[in-house]
C-alpha positions as CSV (number, residue, x, y, z in Angstrom):
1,X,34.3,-24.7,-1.9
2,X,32.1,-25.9,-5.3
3,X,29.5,-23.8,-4.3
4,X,30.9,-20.6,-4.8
5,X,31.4,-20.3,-8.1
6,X,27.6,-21.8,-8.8
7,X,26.2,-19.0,-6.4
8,X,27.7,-15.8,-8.4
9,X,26.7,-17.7,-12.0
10,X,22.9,-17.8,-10.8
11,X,23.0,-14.0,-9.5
12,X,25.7,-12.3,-11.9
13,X,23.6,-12.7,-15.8
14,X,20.5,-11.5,-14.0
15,X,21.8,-8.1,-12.7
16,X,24.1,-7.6,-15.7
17,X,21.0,-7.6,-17.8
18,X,19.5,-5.0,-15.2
19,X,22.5,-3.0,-15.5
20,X,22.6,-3.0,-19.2
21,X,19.9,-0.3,-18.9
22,X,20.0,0.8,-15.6
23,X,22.8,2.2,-13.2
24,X,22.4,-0.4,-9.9
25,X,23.5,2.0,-7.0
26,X,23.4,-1.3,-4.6
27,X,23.0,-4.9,-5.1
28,X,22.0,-6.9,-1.7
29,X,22.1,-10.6,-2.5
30,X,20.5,-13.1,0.1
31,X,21.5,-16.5,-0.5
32,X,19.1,-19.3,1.3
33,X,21.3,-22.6,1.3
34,X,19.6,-26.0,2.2
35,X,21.9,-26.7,5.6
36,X,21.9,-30.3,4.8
37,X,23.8,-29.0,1.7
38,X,26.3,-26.9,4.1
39,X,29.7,-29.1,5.3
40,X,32.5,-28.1,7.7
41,X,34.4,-27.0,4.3
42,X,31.9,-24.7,3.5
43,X,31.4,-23.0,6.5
44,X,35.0,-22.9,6.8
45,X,35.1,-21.0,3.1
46,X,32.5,-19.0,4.0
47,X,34.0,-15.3,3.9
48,X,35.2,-16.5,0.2
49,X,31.7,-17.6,-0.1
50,X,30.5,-13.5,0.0
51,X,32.9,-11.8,-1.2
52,X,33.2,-13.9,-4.4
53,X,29.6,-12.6,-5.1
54,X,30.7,-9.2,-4.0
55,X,33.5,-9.3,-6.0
56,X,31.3,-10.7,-9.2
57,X,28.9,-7.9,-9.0
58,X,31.3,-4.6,-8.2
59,X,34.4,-5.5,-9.7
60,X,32.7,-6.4,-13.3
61,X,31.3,-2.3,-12.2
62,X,27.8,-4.2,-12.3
63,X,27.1,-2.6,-9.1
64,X,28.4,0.5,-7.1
65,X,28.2,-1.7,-4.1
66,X,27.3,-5.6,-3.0
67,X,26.3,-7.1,0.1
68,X,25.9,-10.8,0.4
69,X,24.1,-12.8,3.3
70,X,23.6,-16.7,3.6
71,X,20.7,-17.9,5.0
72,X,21.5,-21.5,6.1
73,X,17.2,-23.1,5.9
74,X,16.8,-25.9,8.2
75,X,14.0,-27.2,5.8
76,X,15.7,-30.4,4.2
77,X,13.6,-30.2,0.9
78,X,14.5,-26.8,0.3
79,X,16.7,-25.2,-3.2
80,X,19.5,-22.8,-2.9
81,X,17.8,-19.9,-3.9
82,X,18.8,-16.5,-4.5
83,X,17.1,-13.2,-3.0
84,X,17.8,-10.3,-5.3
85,X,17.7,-6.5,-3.8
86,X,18.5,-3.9,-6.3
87,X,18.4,0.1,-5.7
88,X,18.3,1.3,-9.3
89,X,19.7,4.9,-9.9
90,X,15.6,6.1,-11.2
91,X,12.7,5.2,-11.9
92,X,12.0,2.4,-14.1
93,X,9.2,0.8,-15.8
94,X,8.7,-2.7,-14.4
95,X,7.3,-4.2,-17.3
96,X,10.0,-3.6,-19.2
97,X,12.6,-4.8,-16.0
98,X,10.2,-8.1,-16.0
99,X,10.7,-8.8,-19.9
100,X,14.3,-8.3,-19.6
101,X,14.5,-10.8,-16.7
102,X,12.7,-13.3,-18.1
103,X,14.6,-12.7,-21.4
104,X,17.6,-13.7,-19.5
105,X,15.6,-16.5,-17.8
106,X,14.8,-18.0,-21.2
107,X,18.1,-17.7,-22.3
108,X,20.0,-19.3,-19.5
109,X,17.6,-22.2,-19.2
110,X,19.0,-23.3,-22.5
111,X,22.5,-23.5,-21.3
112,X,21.9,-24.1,-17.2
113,X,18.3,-25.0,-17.1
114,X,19.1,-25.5,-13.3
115,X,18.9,-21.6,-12.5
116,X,15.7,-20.2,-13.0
117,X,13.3,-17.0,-12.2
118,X,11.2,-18.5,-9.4
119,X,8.5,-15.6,-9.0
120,X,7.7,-12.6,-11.2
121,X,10.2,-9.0,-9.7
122,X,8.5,-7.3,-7.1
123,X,8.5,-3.7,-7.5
124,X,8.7,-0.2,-5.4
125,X,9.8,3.1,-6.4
126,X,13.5,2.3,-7.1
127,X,13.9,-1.0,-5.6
128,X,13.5,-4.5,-7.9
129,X,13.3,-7.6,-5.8
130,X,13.7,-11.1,-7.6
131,X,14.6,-14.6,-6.8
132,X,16.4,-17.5,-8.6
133,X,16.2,-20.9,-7.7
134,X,19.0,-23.1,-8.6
135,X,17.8,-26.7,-9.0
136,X,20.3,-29.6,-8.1
């Protein structure tokens, strides 16, 4: 059960900060877990697994709606890391989505420096796609 919690405290400051100045319409978090890092007590907490990030994100209001996935990655030297789909309500401009990430990338790093922004957002239309890595 520890990894829960960890899970929605890598996702939840990122898309708060997008939802700050954007409405998020629908959040789609895919979560790619190391499945050496994966024991019978975490599979068997699974369901509390996604819907504690689902929870997170749409009972804060952060999103209108959440869906969660869990990638288990047979590669042993891989991070948990943290595939961020969000339809935003208009158009946006994604230099400014970009600096508010990283803003929030900077800022976490000083308190959790294992959660970080591993690439720079993709962009299309009304879609922002991000991932964090979260270091061990």
């Amino acid at each position: 059960m520890p990894m829960m919690f960890p899970a929605a405290q890598a996702v939840v400051p990122f898309i708060s900060t997008i939802w700050n100045h954007y409405l998020i319409l629908e959040s789609e978090v895919i979560c790619d877990i190391p499945g050496k890092a994966v024991d019978a007590e975490w599979r068997a907490s699974l369901d509390e697994f996604l819907s504690s990030i689902e929870l997170a994100l749409t009972g804060a209001g952060v999103a209108m709606q959440a869906k969660t996935m869990v990638f288990l990655n047979p590669d042993e030297t891989a991070m948990n890391r943290y595939i961020v789909h969000l339809l935003l309500d208009r158009a946006f401009e994604p230099s400014k989505v970009t600096q508010l990430l990283s803003n929030t990338a900077a800022e976490i790093s000083m308190h959790a420096p294992e959660y970080r922004l591993k690439y720079a957002p993709c962009f299309t239309d009304q879609l922002v796609i991000f991932v964090i890595e979260a270091g061990v």
